[in-house]
PAKEVEX-333201 format. One line per field, with one value per residue (C-alpha): x, y, z; residue number from 1. Coordinates in nm, 3 decimals, always signed. Example, Ala and Ser with C-alpha at 12.3 -4.5 7.8 and 13.67 -1.06 7.14 Angstrom:
2
c1 <- +1.230/+1.367 $
c2 <- -0.450/-0.106 $
c3 <- +0.780/+0.714 $
marmar <- 1/2 $
//
This chain:
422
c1 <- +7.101/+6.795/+6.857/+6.952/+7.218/+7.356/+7.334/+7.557/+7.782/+7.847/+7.952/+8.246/+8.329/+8.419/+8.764/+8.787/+8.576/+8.818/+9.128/+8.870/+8.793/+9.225/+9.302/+9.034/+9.142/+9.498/+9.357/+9.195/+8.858/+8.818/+8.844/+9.089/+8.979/+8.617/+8.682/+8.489/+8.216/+8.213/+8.233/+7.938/+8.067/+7.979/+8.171/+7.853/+7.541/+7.225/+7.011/+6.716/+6.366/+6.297/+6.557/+6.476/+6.770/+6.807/+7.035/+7.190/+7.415/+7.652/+7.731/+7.436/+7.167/+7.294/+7.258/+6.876/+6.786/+6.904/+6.592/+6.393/+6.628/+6.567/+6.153/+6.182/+6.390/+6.179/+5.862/+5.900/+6.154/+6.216/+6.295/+6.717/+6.823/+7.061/+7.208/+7.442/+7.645/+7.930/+8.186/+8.427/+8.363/+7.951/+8.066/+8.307/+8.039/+7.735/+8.007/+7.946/+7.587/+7.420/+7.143/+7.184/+7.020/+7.094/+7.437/+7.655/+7.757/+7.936/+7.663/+7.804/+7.939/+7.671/+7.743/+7.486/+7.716/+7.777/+7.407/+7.334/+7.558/+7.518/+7.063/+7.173/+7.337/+7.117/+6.777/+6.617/+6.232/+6.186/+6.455/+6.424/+6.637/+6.711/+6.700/+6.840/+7.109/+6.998/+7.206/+7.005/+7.114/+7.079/+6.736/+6.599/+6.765/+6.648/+6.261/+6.290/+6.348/+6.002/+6.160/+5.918/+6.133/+6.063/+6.198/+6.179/+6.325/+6.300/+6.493/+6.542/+6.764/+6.606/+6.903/+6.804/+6.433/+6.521/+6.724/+6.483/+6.201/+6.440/+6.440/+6.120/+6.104/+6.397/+6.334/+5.979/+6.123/+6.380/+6.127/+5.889/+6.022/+5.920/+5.589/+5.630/+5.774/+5.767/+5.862/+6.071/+5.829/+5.627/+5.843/+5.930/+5.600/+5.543/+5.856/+5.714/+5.366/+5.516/+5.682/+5.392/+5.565/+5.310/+5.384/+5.262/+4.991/+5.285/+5.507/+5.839/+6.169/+6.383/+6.612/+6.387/+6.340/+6.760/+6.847/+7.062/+7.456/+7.627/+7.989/+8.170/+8.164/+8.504/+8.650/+8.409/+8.493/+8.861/+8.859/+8.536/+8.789/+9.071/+8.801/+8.645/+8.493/+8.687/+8.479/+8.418/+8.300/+8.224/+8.264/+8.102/+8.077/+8.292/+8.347/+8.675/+8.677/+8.515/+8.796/+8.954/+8.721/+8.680/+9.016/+9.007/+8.711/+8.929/+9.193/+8.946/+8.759/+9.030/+9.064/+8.750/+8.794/+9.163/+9.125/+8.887/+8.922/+8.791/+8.698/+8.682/+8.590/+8.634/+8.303/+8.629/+8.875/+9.173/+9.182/+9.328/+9.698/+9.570/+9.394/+9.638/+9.901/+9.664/+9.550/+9.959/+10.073/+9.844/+10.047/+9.780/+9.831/+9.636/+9.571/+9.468/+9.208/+9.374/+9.673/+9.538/+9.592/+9.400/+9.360/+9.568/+9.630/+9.757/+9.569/+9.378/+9.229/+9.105/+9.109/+8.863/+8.992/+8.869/+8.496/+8.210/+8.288/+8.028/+7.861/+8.138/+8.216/+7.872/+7.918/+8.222/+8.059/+7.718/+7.748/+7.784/+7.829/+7.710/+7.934/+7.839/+7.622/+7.873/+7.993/+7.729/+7.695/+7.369/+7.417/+7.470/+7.246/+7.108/+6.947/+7.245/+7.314/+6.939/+6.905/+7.229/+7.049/+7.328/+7.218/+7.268/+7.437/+7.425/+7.498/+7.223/+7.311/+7.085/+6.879/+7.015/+6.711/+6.544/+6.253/+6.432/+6.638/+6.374/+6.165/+6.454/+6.452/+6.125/+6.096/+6.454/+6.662/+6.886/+7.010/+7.074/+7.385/+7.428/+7.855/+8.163/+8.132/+7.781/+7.884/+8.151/+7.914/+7.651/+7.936/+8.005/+7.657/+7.652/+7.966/+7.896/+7.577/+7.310/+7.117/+7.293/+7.139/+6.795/+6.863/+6.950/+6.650/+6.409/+6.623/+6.586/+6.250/+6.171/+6.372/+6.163/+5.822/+5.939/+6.030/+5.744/+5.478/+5.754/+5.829/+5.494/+5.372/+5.710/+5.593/+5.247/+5.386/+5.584/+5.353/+5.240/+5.597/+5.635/+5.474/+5.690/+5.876/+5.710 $
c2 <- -2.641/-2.391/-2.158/-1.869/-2.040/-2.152/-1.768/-1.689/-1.939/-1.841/-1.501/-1.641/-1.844/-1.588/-1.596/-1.959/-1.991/-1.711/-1.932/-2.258/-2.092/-2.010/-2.374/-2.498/-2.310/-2.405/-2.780/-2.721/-2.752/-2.345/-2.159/-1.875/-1.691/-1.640/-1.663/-1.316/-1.489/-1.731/-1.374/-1.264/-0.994/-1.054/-1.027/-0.980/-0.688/-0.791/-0.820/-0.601/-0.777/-1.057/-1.273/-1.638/-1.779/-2.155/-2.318/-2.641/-2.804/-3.002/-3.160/-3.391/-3.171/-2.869/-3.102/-3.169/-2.850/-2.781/-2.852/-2.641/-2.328/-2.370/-2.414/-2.095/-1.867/-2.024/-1.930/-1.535/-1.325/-1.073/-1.353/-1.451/-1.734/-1.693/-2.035/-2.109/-2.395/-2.516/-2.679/-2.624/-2.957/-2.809/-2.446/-2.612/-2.834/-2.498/-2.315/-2.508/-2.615/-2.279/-2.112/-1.708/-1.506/-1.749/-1.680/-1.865/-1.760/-1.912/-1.960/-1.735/-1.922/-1.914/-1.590/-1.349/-1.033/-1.254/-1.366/-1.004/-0.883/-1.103/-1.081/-0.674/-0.738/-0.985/-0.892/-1.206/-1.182/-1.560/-1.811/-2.199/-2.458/-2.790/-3.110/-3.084/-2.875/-2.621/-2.356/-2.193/-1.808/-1.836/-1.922/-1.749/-1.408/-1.487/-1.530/-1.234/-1.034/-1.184/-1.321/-1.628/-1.949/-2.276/-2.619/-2.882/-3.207/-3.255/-3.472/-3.647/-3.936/-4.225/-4.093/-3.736/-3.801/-4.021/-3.711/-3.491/-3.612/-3.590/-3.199/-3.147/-2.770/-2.655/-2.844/-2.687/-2.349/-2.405/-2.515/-2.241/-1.994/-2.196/-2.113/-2.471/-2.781/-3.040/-3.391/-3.583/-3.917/-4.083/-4.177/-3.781/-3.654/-3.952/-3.801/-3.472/-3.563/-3.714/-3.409/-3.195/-2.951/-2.819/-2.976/-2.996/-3.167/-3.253/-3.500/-3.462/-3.561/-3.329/-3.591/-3.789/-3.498/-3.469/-3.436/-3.706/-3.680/-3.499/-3.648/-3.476/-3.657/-3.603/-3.704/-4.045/-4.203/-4.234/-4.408/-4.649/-4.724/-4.823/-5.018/-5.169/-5.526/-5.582/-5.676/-5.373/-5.306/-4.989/-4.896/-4.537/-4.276/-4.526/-4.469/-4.567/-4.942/-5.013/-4.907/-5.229/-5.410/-5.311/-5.410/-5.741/-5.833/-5.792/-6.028/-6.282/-6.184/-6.207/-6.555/-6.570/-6.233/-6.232/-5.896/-5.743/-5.378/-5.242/-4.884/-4.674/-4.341/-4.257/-4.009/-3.805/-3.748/-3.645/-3.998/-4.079/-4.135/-4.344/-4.564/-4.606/-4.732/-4.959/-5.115/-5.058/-5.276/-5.564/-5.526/-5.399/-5.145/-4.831/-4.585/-4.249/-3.997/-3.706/-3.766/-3.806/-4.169/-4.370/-4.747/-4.910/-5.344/-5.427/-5.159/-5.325/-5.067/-4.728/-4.453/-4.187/-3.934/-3.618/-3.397/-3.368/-3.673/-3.879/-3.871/-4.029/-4.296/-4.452/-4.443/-4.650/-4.968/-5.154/-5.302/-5.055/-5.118/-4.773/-4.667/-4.548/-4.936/-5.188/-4.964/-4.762/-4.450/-4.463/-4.518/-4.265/-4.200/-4.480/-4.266/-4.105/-4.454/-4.532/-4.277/-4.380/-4.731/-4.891/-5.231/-5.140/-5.340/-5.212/-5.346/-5.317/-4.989/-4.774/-4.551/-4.204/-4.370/-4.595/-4.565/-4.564/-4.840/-5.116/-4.954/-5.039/-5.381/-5.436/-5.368/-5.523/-5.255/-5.320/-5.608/-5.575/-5.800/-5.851/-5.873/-5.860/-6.230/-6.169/-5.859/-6.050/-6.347/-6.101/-5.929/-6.306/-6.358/-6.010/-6.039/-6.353/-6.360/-6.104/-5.995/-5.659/-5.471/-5.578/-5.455/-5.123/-5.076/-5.142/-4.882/-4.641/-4.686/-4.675/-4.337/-4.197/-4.292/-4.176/-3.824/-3.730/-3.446/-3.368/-3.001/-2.950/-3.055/-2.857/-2.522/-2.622/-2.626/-2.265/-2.096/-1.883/-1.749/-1.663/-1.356/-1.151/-0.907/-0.933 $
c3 <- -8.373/-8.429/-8.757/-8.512/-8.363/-8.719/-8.805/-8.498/-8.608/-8.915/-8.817/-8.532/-8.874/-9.119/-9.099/-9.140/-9.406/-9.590/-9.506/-9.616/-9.945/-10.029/-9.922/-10.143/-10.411/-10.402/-10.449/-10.734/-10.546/-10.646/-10.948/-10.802/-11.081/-10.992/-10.630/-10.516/-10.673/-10.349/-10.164/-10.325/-10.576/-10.975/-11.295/-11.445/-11.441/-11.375/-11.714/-11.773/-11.755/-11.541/-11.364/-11.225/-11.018/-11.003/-10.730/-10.814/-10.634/-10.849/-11.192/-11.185/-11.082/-11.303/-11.630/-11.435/-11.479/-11.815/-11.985/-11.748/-11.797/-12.172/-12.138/-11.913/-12.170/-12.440/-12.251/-12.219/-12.454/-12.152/-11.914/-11.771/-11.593/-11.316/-11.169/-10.908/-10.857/-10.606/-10.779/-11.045/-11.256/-11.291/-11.377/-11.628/-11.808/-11.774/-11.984/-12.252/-12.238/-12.089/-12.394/-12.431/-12.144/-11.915/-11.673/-11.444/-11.087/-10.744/-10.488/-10.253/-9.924/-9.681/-9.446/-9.409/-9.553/-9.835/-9.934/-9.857/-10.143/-10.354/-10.346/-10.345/-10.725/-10.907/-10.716/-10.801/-10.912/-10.811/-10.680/-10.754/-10.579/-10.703/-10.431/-10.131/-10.132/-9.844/-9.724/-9.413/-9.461/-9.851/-9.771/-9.527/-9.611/-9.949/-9.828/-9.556/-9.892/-10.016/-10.296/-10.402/-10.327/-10.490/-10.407/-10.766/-10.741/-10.369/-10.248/-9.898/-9.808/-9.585/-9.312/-9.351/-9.301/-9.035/-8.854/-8.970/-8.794/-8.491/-8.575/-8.728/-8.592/-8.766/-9.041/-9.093/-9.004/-9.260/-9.570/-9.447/-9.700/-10.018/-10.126/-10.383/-10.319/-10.591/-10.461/-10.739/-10.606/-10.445/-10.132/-10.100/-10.102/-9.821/-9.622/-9.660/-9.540/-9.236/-9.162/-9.200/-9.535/-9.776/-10.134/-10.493/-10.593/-10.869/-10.831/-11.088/-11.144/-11.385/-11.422/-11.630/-11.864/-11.899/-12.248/-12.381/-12.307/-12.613/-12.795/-13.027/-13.358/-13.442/-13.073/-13.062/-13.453/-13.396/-13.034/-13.162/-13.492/-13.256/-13.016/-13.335/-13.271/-12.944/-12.632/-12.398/-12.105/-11.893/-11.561/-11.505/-11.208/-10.975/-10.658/-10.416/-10.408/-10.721/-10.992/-10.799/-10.825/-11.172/-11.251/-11.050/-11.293/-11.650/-11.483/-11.486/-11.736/-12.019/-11.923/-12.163/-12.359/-12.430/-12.597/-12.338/-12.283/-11.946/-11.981/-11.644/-11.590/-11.208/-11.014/-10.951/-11.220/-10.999/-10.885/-11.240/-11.045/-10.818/-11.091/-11.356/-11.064/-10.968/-11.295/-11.362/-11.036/-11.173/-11.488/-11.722/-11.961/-11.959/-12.191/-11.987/-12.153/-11.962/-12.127/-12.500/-12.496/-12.688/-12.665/-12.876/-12.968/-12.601/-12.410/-12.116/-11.930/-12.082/-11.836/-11.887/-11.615/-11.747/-11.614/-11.869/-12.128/-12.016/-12.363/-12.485/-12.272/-12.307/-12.652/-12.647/-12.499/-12.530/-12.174/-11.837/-11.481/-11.279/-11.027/-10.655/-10.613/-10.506/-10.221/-10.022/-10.195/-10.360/-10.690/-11.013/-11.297/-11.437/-11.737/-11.905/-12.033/-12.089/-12.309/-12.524/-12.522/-12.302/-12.107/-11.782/-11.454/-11.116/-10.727/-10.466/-10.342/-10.504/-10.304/-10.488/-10.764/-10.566/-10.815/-11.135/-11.108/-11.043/-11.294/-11.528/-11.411/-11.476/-11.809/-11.848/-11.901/-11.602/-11.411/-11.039/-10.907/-10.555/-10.560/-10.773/-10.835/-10.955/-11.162/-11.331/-11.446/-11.577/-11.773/-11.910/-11.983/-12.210/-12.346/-12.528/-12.575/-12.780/-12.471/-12.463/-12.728/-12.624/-12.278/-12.405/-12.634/-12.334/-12.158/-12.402/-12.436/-12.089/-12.035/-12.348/-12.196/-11.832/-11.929/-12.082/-11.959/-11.673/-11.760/-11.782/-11.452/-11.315/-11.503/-11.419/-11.021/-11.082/-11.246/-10.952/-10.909/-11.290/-11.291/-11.096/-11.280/-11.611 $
marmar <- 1/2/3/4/5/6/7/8/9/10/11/12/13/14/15/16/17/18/19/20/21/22/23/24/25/26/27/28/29/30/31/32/33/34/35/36/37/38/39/40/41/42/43/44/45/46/47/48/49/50/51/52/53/54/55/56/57/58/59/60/61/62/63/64/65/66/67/68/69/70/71/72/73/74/75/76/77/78/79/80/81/82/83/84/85/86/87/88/89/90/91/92/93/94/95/96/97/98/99/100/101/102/103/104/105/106/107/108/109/110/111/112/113/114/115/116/117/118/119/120/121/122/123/124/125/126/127/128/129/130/131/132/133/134/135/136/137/138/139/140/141/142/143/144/145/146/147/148/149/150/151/152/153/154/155/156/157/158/159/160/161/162/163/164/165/166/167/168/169/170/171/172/173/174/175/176/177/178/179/180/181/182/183/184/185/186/187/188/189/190/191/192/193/194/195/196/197/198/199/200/201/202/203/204/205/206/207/208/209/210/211/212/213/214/215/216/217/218/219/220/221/222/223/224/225/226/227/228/229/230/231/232/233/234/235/236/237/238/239/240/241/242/243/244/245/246/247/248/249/250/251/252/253/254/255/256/257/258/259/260/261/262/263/264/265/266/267/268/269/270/271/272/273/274/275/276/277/278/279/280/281/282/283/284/285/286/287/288/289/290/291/292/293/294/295/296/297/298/299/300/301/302/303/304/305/306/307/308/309/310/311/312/313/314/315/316/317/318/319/320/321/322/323/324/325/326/327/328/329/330/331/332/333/334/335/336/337/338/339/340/341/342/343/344/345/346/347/348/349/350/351/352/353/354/355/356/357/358/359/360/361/362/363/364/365/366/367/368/369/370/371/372/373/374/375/376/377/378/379/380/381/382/383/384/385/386/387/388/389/390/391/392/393/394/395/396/397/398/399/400/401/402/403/404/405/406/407/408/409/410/411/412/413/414/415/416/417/418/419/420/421/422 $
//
């Protein structure tokens, strides 16, 4: 489909996208509250001085950014930060973590009357997206506005460059609005290349310039008193198919750590029902976060169903298993935990940080296993043993070394489109 034809579309879609946005909202998938938001209308007026919007699509690449919005804001006193976002879990966990001059908006849903109003209110003096989360009118009403676009983080899947180069027209057409593109690797810039898009000469990845996952003091001492010296494990960011899995592994495991406790914390909290009945129907009792359980003498399984306690979590166990790489999803962040000095266990599906994880590896901060059977020896092995602890502190130390000079070489890439508005 050519961007024209998308633009047609969109317009024969309009009512269905207005019945879309009620269902959505009625599943929790919406905040009903800030609904015209989606529509393009504010709650907010557009600050004096310059405004930079960010667009980011979700949880993991708002948190990204986060360190950039702060360098920017702590760069120039007249600057704001606009930045959109797409779900309700990100907007919930920005709340809390946004600096002063620096707001939180909806993207709008991706009609042309609805970009339209919503570039009318903010007037953006530059507009930064994050990865790959492209919405065709969003961009190129934004750049037939001459609003300088930048693209950090760019990302590309090896499917999407595969279908890309299928569609390398549209796909040029479609990046020909950012003036910068800064790859977040190697392998992207290669993609790019292939596919003939101007880049950076920088090459960055805002992720490894996250700032560590925060706990609150007061919520983290009582659950690690009522853990104390038991073994732990965690499963983090799972995916459908692995909280089974996960649960599979404590049966045998406790054959061998009779007072094991299995923490899981689900990529999707509102599969907590579906979790606890399963850990339940193997006869395994669960303590659920959501509910303000906390584990107590015969709890089995720990539950943490709840958005934005990440920082927690990791804190509650020395070993973790990351989610989204024993089923083909690509794998979560493998530096959250680094950071927290966690040793760190993955499956083979990892392409979402096909450079990060073997870079862990390598300096032996991580441990790739192949299956559940694998997974549940190298659990053994760490369980027992003192290797833990020393596979943390090389993944610490790795994630310190890695994250270093990024903002600058991002800056260094955006200067050009600083100046506007100033």
């Amino acid at each position: 489909m050519t961007l024209r034809a998308y633009s047609w579309a969109t317009w024969i879609a309009v009512p269905f996208v207005y019945l879309f946005l009620r269902w959505r909202g009625r599943h929790g998938k919406e905040d009903p509250h800030r609904l015209p938001e989606r529509l393009g209308y504010s709650r907010h007026t557009r600050p004096d001085g310059q405004l930079i919007w960010l667009h980011a699509a979700s949880v993991g690449e708002c948190l990204s950014v986060l360190p950039l919005i702060s360098r920017l804001l702590q760069d120039e006193a007249q600057r704001h930060i606009l930045i959109t976002s797409g779900t309700v879990t990100s907007a919930q966990i920005l709340a809390g973590r946004l600096p002063a001059r620096a707001i939180h908006h909806y993207v709008p849903v991706d009609l042309p009357h609805t970009v339209g109003r919503f570039l009318d209110h903010w007037r953006p003096d530059a507009a930064i997206w994050v990865e790959s989360e492209f919405w065709p009118n969003l961009m190129r009403i934004t750049a037939a506005r001459r609003i300088p676009m930048a693209l950090v983080n760019a990302r590309i899947s090896p499917r999407s460059y595969r279908r890309w180069q299928r569609f390398s027209k549209t796909f040029r057409a479609l990046m020909s609005g950012f003036s910068v593109i800064v790859p977040r690797d190697r392998q992207i810039a290669d993609y790019l290349a292939v596919l003939d898009i101007p880049q950076s000469e920088h090459v960055a990845d805002l992720k490894l310039a996250a700032e560590t996952l925060p706990a609150d003091a007061q919520t983290l001492q009582p659950l690690l008193n009522t853990i104390q010296s038991r073994p732990v494990w965690l499963a983090a960011s799972t995916h459908a198919g692995e909280e089974e899995g996960a649960v599979k592994l404590h049966l045998g495991l406790r054959q061998s750590f009779p007072d094991l406790i299995t923490i899981i914390v689900p990529r999707h909290a509102a599969r907590g029902d579906e979790i606890a009945a399963m850990a339940a129907g193997a006869e395994l009792s669960v303590a659920r976060y959501s509910a303000g359980q906390t584990p107590g003498p015969d709890t089995a399984i720990f539950l943490g169903d709840t958005m934005g306690q990440m920082g927690l979590f990791y804190r509650l166990s020395q070993i973790c298993f990351i989610g989204g790489s024993l089923v083909p999803h690509g794998g979560q962040n493998p530096l959250e935990p680094a950071r927290l000095s966690r040793a760190i266990l993955h499956g083979p599906h990892i392409d979402n940080f096909a450079v990060i994880y073997p870079a862990l590896a390598q300096c032996g901060g991580a441990r790739k296993v192949a299956d559940w059977a694998a997974l549940e020896g190298a659990l053994a092995d760490l369980l027992r043993g003192d290797d833990a602890a020393a596979m943390g502190a090389a993944a610490q130390s790795y994630a310190e070394a890695a994250g270093e000079g990024v903002l600058d070489q991002v800056c260094a890439a955006l200067q050009p489109l600083l100046v506007r508005g100033l």
